[in-house]
Every structure is written in C-alpha cells, then in structure tokens.
C-alpha positions as a LaTeX table, in Angstrom:
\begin{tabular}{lrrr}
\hline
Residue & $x$ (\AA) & $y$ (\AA) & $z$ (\AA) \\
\hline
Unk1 & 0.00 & 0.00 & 0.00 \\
Unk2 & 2.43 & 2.39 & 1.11 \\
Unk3 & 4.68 & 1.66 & $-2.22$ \\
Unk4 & 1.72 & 2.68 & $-4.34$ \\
Unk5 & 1.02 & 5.46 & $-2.47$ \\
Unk6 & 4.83 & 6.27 & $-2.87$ \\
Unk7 & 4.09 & 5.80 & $-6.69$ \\
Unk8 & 1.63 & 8.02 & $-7.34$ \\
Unk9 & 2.99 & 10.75 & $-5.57$ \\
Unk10 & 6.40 & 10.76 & $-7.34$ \\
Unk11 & 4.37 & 10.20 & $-10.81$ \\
Unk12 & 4.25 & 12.82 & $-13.13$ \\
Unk13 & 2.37 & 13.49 & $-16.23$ \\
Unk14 & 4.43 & 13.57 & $-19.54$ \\
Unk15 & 6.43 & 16.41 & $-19.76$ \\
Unk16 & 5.79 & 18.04 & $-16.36$ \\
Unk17 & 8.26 & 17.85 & $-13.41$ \\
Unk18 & 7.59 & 15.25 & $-10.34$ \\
Unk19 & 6.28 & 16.67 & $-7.45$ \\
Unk20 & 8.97 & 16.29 & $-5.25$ \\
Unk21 & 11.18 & 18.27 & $-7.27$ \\
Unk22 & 8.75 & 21.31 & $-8.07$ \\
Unk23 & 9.57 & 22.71 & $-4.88$ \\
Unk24 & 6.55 & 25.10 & $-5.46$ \\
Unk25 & 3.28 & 25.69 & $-7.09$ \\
Unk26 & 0.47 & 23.73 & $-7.03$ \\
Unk27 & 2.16 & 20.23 & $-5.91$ \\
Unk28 & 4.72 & 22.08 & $-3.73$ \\
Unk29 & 2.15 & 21.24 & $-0.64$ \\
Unk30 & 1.41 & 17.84 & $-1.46$ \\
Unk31 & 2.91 & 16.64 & 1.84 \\
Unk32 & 0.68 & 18.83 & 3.97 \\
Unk33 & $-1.90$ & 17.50 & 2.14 \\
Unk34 & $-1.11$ & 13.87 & 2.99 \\
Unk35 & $-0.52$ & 14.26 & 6.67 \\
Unk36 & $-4.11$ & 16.41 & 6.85 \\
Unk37 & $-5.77$ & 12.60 & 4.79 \\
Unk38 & $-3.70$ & 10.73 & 7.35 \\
Unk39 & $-5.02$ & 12.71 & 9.99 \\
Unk40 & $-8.81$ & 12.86 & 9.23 \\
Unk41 & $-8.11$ & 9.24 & 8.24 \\
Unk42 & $-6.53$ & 7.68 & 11.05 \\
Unk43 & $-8.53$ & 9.51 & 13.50 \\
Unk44 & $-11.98$ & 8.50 & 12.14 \\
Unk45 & $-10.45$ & 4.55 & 12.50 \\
Unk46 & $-9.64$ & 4.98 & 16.03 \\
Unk47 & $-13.31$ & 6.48 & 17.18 \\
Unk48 & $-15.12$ & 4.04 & 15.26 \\
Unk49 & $-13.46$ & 1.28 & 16.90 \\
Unk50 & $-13.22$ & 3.24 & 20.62 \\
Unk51 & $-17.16$ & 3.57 & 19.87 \\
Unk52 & $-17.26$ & 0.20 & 18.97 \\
Unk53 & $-16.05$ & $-0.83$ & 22.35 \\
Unk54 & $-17.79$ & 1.88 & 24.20 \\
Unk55 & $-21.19$ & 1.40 & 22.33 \\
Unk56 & $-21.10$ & $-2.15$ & 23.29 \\
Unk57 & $-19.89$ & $-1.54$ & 26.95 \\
Unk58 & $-23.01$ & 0.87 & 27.36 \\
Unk59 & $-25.54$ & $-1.40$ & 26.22 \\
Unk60 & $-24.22$ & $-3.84$ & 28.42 \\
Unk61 & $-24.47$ & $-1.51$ & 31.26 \\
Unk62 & $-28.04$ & $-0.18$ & 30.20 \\
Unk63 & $-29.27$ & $-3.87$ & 30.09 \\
Unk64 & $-28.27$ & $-3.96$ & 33.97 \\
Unk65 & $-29.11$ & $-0.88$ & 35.16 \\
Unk66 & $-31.17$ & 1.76 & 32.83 \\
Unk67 & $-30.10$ & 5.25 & 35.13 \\
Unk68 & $-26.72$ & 5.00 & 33.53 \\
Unk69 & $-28.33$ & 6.04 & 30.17 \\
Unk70 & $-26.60$ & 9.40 & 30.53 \\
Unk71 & $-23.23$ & 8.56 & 31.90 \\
Unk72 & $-22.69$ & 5.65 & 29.03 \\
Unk73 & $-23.84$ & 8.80 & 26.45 \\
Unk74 & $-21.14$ & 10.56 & 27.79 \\
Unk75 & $-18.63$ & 8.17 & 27.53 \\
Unk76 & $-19.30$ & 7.29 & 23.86 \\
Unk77 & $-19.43$ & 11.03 & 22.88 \\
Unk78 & $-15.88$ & 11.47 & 24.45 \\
Unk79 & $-14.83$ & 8.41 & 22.00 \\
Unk80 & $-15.90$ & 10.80 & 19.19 \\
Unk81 & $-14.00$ & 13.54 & 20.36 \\
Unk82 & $-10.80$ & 11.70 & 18.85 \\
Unk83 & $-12.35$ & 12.30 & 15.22 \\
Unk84 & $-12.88$ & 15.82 & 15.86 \\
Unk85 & $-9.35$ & 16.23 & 16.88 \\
Unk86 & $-8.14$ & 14.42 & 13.82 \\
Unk87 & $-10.60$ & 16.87 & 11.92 \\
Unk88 & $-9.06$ & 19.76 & 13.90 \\
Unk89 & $-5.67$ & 19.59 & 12.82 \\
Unk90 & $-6.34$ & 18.51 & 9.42 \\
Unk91 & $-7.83$ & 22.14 & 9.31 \\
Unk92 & $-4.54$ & 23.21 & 10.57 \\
Unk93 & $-2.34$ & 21.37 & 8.46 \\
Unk94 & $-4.70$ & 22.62 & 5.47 \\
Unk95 & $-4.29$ & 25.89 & 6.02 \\
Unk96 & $-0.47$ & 26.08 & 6.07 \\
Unk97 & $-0.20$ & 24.63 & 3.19 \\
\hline
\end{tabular}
C-alpha cells in the first residue's frame, strides 16, 4: 500500500516535473496535504473502533441498570472527540499549506 502510495505521488504526467522536485506551485504542498488525509483518516479509525467498544460496553451496562443512560452517552461522545481532533488539525495542516 504504502509503495503505491509512494508511486503516485512521485508520478508525473508527460512532460511536467515530479512533485517532489517542483519545490513550489500547485504540488509544492502535497505533503501537507497527505498528513491532513492521514489525519482525518486515522482519527476517524480509532473512534469508530473506541465507539465500537464503548457502544457495546453501554448497552451492556443499560441492560443492567437503565439510570446509567446518561453517563454511558457521555462516555461514547468522548470516544468521538478523537475524530474531531483528527478533523481539527487537518484544518490546521490545510491551512499552512
């Protein structure tokens, strides 16, 4: 995976200079642009599966005892909260590029 990724980033269209060597232009932040896709990307794997765990923890507990409802909410919102910080500094590493 990561040698195709490698691949298409260092492929250039007839004629034109690769992007690593541009320096500048329009694929002169492609590297910003790949950690802000790893970021969102990577992020949004780990809440799904801390939700996952969470999600199933909460239904377990809500089976037992219903007046946890809110707690186990809680606890699977703050699971989410890694996506938005993936989200946040994709932002971040958008706009310096």
């Amino acid at each position: 995976m990561l040698t195709i990724i490698l691949w298409l980033l260092s492929a250039a269209p007839a004629g034109a200079e690769p992007l690593a060597a541009s320096g500048g232009g329009s694929g002169g932040n492609w590297a910003a642009l790949l950690g802000a896709a790893i970021a969102v990307g990577a992020s949004s794997l780990a809440a799904a599966i801390a939700v996952a765990y969470t999600g199933a923890a909460a239904l377990a507990a809500l089976s037992e005892r219903p007046e946890l409802f809110g707690r186990a909410m809680v606890i699977v919102g703050l699971a989410e909260g890694i996506a938005i910080y993936g989200l946040v500094v994709a932002v971040l590493l958008i706009g310096k590029a």
